[in-house]
DRENPA-3360 file (N, C-alpha, C; in nm, 2 decimals, always signed):
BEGIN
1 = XXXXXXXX = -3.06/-2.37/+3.94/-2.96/-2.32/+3.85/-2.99/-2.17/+3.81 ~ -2.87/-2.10/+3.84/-2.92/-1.95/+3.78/-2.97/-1.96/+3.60 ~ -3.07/-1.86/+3.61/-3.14/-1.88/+3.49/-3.04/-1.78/+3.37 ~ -2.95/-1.71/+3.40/-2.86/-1.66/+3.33/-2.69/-1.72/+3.29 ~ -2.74/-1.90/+3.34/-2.58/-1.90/+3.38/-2.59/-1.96/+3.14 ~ -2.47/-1.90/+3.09/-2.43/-1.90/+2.95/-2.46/-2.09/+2.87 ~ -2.45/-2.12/+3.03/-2.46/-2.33/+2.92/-2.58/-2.32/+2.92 ~ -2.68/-2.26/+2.99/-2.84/-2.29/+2.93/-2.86/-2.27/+2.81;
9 = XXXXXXXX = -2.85/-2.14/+2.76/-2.85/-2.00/+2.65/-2.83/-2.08/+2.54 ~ -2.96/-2.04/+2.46/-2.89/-2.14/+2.31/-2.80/-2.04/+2.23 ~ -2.72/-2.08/+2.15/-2.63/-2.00/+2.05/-2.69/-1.93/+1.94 ~ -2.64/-1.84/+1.97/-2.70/-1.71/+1.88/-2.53/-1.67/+1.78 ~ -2.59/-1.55/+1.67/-2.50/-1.57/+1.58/-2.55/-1.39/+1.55 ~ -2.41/-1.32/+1.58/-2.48/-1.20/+1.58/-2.39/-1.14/+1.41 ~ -2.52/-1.12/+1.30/-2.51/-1.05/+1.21/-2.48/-0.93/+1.22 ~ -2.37/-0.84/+1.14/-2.36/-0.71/+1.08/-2.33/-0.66/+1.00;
17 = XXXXXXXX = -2.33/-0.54/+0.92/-2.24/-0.47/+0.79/-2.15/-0.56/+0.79 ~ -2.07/-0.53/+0.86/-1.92/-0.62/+0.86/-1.92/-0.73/+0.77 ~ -1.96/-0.87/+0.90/-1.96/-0.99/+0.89/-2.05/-1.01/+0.70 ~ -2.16/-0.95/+0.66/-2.21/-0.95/+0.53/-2.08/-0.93/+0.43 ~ -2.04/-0.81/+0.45/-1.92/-0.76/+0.32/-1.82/-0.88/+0.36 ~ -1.76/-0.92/+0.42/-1.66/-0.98/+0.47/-1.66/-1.11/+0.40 ~ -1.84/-1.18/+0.40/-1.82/-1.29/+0.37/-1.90/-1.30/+0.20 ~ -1.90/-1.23/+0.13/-1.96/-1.17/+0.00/-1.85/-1.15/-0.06;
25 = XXXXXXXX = -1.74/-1.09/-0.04/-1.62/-1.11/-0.07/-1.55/-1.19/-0.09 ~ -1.55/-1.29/+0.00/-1.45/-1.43/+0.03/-1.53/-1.52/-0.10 ~ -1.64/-1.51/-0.12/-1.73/-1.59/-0.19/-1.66/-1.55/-0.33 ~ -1.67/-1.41/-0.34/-1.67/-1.37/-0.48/-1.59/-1.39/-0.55 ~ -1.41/-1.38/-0.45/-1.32/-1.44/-0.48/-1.28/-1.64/-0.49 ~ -1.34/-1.66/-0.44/-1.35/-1.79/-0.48/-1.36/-1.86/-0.54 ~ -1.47/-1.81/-0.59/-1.54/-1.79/-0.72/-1.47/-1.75/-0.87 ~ -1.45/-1.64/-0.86/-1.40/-1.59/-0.96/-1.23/-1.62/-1.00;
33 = XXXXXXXX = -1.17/-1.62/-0.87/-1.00/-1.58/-0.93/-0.96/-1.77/-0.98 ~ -1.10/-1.89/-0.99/-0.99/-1.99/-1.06/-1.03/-1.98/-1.18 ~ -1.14/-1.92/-1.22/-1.18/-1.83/-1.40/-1.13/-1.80/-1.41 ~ -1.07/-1.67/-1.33/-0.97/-1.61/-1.40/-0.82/-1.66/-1.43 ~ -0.77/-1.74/-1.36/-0.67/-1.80/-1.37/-0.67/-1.88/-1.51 ~ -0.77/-1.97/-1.51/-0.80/-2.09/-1.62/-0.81/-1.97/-1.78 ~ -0.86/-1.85/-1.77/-0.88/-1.76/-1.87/-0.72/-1.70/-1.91 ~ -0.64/-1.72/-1.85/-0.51/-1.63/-1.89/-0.41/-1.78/-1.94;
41 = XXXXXXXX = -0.46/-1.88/-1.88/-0.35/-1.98/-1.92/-0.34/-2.02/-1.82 ~ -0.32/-1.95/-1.68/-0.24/-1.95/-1.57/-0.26/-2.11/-1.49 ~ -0.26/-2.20/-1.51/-0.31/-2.33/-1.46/-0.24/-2.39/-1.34 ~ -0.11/-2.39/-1.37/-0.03/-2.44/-1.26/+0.02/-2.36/-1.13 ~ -0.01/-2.42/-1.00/-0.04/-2.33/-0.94/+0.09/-2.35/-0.82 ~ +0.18/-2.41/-0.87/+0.34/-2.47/-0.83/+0.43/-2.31/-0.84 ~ +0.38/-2.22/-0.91/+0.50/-2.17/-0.90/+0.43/-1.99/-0.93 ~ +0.53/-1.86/-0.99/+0.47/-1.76/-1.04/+0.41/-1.82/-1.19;
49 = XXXXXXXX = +0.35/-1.68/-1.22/+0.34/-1.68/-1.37/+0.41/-1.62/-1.44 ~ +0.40/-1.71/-1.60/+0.49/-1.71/-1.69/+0.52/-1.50/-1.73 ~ +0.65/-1.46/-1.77/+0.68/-1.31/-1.75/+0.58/-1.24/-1.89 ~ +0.55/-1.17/-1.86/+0.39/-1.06/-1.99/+0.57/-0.96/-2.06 ~ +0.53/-0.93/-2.17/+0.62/-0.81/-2.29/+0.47/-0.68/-2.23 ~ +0.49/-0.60/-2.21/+0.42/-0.46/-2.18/+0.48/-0.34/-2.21 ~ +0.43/-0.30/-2.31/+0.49/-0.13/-2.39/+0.39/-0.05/-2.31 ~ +0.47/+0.06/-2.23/+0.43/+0.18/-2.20/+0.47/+0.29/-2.22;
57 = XXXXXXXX = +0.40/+0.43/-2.30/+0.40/+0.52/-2.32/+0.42/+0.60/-2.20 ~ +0.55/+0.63/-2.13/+0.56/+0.70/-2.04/+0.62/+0.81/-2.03 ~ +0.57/+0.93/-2.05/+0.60/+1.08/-2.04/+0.63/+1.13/-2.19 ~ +0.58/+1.05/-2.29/+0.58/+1.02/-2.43/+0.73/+0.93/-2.50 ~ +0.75/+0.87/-2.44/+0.85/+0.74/-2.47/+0.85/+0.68/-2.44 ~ +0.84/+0.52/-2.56/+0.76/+0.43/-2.55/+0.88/+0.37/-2.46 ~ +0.82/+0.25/-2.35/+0.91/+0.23/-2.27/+0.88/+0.04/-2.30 ~ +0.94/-0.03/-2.33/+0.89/-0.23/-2.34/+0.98/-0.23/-2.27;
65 = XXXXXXXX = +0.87/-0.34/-2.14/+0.91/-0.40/-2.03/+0.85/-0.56/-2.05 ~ +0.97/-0.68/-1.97/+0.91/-0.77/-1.93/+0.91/-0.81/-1.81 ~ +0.79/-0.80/-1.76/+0.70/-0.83/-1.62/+0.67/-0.94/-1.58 ~ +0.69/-0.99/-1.45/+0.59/-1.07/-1.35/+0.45/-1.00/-1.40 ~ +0.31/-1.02/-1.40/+0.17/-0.99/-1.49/+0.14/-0.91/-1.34 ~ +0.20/-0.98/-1.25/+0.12/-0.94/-1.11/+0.22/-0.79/-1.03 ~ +0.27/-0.73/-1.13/+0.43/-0.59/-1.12/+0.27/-0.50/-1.12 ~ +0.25/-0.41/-0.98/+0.23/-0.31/-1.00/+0.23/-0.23/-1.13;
73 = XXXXXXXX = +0.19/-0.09/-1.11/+0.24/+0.03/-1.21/+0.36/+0.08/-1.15 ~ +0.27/+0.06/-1.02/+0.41/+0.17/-0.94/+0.55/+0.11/-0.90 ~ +0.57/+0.00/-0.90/+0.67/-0.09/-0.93/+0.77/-0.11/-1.08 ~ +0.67/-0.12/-1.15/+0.74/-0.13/-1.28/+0.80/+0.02/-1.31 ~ +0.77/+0.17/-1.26/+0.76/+0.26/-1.27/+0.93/+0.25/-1.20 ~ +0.90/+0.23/-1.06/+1.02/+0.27/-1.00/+1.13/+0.13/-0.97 ~ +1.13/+0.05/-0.99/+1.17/-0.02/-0.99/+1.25/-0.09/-1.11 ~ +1.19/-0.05/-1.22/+1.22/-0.11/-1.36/+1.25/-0.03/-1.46;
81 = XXXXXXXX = +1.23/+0.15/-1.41/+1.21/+0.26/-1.50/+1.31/+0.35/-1.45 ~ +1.35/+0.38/-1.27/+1.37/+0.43/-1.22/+1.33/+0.54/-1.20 ~ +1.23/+0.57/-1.26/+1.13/+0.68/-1.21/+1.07/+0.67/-1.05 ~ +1.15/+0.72/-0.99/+1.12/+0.69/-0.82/+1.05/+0.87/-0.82 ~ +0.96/+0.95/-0.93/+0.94/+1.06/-0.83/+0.81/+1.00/-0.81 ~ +0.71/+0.91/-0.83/+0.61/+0.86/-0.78/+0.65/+0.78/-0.67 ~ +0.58/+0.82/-0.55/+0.64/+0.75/-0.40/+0.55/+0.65/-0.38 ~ +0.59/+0.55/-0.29/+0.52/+0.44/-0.26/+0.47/+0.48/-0.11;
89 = XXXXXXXX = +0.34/+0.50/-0.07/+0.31/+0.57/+0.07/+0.27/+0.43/+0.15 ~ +0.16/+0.42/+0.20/+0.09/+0.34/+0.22/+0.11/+0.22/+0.12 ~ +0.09/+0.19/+0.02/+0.05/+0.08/-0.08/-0.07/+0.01/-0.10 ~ -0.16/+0.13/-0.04/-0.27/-0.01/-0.06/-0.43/+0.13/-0.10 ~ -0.38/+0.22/-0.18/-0.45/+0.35/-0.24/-0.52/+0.42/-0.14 ~ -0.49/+0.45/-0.06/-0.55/+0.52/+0.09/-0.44/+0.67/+0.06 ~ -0.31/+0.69/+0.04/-0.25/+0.82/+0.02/-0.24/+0.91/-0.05 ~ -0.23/+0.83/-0.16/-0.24/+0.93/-0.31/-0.09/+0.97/-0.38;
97 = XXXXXXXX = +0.05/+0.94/-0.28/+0.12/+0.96/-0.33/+0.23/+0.88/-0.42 ~ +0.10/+0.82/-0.49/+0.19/+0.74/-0.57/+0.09/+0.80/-0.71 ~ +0.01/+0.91/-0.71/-0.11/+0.93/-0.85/-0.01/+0.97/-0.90 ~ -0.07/+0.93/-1.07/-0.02/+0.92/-1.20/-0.10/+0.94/-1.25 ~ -0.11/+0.98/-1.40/-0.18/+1.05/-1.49/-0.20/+0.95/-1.63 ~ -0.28/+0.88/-1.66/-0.32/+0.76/-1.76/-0.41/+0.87/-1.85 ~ -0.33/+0.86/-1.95/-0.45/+0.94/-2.10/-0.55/+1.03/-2.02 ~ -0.47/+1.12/-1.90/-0.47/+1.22/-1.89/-0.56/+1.21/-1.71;
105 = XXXXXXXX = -0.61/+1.06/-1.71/-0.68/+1.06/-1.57/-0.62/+1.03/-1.44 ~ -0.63/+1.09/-1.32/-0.53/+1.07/-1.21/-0.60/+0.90/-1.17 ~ -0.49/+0.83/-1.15/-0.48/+0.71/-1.11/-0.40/+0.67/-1.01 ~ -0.39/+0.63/-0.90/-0.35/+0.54/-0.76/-0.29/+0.41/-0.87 ~ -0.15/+0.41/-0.91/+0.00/+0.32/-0.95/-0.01/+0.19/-0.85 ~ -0.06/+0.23/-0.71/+0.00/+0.16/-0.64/-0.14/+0.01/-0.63 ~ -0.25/+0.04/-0.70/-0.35/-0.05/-0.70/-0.38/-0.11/-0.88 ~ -0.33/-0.07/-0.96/-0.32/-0.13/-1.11/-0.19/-0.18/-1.13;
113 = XXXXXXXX = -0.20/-0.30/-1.18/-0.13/-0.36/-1.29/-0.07/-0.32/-1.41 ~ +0.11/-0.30/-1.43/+0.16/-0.24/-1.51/+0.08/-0.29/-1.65 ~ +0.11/-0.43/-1.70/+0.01/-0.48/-1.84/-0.12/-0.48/-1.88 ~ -0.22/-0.43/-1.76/-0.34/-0.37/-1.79/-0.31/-0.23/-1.88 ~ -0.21/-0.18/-1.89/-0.23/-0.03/-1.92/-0.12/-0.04/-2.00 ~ -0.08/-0.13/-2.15/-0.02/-0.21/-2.24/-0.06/-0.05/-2.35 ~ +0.00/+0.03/-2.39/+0.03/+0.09/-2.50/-0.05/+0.26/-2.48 ~ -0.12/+0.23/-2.35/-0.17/+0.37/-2.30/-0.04/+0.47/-2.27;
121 = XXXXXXXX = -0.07/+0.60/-2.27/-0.05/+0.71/-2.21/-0.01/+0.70/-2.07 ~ +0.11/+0.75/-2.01/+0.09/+0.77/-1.91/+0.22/+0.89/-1.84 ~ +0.18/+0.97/-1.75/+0.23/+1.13/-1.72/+0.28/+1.07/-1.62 ~ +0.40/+1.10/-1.55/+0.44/+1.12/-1.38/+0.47/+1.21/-1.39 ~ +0.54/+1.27/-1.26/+0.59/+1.41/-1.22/+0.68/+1.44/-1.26 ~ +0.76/+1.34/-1.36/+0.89/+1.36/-1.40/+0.91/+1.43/-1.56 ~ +0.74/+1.41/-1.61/+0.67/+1.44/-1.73/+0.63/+1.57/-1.71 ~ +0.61/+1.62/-1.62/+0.50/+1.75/-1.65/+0.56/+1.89/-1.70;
129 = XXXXXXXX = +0.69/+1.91/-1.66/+0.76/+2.01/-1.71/+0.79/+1.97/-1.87 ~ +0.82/+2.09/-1.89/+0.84/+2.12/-2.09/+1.00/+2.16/-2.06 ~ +1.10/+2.09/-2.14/+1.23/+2.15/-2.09/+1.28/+2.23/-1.96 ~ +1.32/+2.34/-1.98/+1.35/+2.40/-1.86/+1.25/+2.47/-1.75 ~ +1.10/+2.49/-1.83/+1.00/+2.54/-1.79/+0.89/+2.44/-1.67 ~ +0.89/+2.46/-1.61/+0.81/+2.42/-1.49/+0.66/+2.43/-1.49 ~ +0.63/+2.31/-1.50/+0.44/+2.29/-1.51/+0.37/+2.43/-1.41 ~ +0.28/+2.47/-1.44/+0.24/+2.61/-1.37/+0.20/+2.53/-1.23;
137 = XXXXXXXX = +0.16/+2.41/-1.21/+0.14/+2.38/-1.06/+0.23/+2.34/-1.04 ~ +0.42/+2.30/-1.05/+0.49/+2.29/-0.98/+0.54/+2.44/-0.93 ~ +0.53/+2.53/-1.03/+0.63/+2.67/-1.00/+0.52/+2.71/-0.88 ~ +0.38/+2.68/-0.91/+0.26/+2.73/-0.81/+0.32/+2.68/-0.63 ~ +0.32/+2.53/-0.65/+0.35/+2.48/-0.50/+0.46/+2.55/-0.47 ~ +0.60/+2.62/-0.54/+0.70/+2.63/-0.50/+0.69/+2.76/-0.43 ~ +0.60/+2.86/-0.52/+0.56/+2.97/-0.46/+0.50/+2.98/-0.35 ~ +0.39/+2.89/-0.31/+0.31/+2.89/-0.17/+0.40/+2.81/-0.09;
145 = XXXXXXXX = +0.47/+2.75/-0.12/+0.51/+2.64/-0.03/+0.44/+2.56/+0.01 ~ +0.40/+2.46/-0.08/+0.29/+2.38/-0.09/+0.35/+2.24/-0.04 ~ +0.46/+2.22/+0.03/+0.50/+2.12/+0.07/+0.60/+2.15/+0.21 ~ +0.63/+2.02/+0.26/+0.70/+2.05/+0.38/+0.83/+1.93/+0.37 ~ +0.74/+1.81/+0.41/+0.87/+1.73/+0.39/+0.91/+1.61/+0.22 ~ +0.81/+1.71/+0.16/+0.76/+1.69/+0.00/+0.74/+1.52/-0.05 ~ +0.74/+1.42/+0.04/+0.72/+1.26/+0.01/+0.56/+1.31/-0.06 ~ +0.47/+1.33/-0.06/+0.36/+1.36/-0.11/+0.34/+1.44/-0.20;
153 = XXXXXXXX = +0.42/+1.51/-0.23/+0.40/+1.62/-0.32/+0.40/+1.57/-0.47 ~ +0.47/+1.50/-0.53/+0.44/+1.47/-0.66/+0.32/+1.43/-0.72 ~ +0.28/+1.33/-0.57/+0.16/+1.27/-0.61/+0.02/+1.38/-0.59 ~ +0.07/+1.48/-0.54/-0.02/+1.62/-0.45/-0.05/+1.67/-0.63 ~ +0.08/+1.71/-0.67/+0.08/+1.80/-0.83/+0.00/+1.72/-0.90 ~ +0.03/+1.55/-0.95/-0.01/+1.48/-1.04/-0.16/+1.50/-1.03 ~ -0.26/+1.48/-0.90/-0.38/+1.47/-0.89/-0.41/+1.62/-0.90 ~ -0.39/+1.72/-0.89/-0.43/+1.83/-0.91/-0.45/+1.89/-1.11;
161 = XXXXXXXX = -0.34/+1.79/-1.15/-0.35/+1.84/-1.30/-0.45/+1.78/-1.37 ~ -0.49/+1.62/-1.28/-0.59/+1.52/-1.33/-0.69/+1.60/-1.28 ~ -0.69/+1.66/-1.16/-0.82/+1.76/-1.10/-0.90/+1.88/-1.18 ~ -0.81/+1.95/-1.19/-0.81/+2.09/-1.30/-0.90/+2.04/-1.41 ~ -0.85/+1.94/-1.45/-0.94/+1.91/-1.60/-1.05/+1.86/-1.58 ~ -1.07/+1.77/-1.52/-1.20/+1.73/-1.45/-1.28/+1.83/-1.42 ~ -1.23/+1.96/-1.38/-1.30/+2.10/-1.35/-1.30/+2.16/-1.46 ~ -1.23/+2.16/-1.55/-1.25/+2.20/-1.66/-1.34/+2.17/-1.76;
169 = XXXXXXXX = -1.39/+2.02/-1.77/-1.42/+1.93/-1.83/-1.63/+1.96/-1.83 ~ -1.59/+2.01/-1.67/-1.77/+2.03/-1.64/-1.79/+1.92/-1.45 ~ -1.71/+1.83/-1.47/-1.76/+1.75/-1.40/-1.76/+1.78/-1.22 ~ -1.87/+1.75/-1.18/-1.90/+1.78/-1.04/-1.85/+1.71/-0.92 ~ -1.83/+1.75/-0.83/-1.83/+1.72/-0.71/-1.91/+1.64/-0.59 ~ -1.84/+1.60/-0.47/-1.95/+1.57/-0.40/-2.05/+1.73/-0.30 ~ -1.98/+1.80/-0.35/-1.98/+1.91/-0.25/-2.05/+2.02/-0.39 ~ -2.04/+1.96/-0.48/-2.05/+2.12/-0.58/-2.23/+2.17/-0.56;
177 = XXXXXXXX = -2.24/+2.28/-0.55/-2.37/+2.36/-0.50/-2.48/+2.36/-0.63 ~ -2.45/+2.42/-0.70/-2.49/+2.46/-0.81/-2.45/+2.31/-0.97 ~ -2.53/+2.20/-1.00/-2.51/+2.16/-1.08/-2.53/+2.20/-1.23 ~ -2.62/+2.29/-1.23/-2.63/+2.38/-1.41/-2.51/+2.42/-1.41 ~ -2.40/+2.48/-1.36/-2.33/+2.56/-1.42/-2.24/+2.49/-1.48 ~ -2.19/+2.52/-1.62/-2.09/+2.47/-1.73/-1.96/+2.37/-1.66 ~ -1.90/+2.47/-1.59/-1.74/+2.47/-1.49/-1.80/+2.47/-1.33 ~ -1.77/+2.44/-1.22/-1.84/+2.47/-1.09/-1.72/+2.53/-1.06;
185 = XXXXXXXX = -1.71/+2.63/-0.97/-1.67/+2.74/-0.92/-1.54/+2.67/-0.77 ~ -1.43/+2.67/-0.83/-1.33/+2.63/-0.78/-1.28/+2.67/-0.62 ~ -1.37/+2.74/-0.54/-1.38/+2.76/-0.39/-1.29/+2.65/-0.33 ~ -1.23/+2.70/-0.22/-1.13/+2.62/-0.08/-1.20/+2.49/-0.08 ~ -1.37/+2.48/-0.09/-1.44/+2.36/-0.02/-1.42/+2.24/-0.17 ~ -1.45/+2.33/-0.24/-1.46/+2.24/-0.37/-1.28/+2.15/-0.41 ~ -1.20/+2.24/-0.36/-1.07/+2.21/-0.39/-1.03/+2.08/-0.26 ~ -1.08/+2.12/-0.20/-1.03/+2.02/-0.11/-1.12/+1.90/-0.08;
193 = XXXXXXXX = -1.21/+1.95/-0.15/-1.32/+1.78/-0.15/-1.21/+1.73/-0.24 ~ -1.22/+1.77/-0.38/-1.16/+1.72/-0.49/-1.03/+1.63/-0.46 ~ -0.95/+1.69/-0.41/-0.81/+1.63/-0.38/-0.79/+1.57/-0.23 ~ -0.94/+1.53/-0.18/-0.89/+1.45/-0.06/-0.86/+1.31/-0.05 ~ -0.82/+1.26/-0.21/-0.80/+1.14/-0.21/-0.62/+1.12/-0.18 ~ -0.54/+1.25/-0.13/-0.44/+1.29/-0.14/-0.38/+1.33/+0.04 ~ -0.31/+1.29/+0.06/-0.29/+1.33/+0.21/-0.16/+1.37/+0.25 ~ -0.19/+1.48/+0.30/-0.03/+1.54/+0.36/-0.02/+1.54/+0.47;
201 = XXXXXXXX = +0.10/+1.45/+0.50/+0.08/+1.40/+0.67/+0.16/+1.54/+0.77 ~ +0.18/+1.63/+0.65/+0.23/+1.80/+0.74/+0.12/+1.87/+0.75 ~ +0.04/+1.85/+0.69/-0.05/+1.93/+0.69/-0.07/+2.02/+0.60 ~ +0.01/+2.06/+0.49/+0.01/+2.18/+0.46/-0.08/+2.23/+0.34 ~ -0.22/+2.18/+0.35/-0.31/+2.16/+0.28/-0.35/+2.35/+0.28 ~ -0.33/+2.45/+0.38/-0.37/+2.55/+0.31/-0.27/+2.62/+0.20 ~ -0.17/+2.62/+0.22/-0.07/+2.65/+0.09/-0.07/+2.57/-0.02 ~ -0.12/+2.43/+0.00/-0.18/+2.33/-0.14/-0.29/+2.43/-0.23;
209 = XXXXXXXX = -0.36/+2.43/-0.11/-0.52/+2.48/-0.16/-0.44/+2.59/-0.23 ~ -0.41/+2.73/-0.20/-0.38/+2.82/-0.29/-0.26/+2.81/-0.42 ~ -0.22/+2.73/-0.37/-0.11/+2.70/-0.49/-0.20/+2.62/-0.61 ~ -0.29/+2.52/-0.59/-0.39/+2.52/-0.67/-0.54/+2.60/-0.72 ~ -0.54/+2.72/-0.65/-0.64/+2.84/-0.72/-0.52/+2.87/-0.78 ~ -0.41/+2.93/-0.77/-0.34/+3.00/-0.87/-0.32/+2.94/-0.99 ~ -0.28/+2.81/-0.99/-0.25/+2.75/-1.13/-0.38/+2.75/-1.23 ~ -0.53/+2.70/-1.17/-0.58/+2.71/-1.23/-0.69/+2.86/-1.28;
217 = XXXX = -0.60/+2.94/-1.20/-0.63/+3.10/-1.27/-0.53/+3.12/-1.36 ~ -0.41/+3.07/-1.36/-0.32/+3.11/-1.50/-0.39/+3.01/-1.57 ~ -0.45/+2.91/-1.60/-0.45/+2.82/-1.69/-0.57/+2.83/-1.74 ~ -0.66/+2.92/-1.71/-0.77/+2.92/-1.77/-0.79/+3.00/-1.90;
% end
């Protein structure tokens, strides 16, 4: 008998990254989501859950909504608010064009829960202008032409005003050189680490880049 033929061979089980995360997961969910079910009430498992009352502060008016518990942000946003300038890209936080601004921090709508975020703050692009005046990073993008076929763009501005501050703020990068200094020094490389959680499927990431040094040279 060939000494290679596969029915001799005992079974082997080949381990990897993968197969670890994969099955660490399944566990943890297991595990945890009938706690959590049992912890909210949620017991019966025949149907949805019962509808949540959720007040949100959006663009500073208070907005009460009643939700499915399981309504996105970015659903309740555009769906229930009609605030459609946050886009739904992807849906699953890989694009960025759905970021919003929570008590001032850029957040991915399309991965939270509207009733998690029950009486907070929250900015879209429909917020960032003051009357007739134009947030200094939208007049900025309009100047460079910071967009092309603009499905990204809202979410492009929203993360850059959550960005700014964050630069403002002190806080560093994966890329920033110098950790002593107060502010880190807003360079092409630093700007585009920062906002690569943001994707423009035109590309037009060098007219982003400058339309964001400008804003945050007037704003400083």
């Amino acid at each position: 008998m060939d000494e290679h033929d596969s029915s001799t061979q005992p079974n082997t089980i080949k381990i990897t990254r993968r197969t670890v995360i994969e099955t660490g997961t399944t566990a943890l969910l297991l595990t945890t989501l009938p706690r959590a079910a049992l912890a909210a009430g949620w017991v019966d498992d025949s149907g949805p859950p019962p509808p949540a009352a959720v007040e949100l502060q959006i663009n500073g008016h208070a907005q009460s909504l009643t939700l499915d518990p399981r309504t996105t942000l970015l659903d309740a946003l555009r769906e229930h608010l009609a605030l459609t300038g946050s886009k739904k890209g992807c849906d699953h936080g890989q694009c960025g064009a759905c970021t919003v601004l929570i008590e001032g921090r850029r957040i991915n709508s399309c991965l939270t829960l509207a009733v998690m975020h029950d009486g907070q703050s929250i900015t879209t692009i429909e917020g960032l202008a003051e009357a007739e005046n134009l947030h200094p990073l939208q007049a900025a993008f309009i100047e460079h032409d910071g967009f092309q076929c603009g499905y990204c763009t809202s979410g492009q501005i929203c993360s850059a005003v959550g960005m700014l501050a964050e630069s403002r703020q002190g806080m560093p990068s994966y890329v920033t050189a110098d950790l002593t200094q107060p502010q880190p020094e807003l360079t092409d490389v630093e700007i585009r680490e920062r906002m690569s959680g943001n994707i423009c499927r035109c590309a037009a990431y060098p007219n982003i880049v400058a339309a964001i040094k400008q804003a945050a040279e007037s704003t400083t």
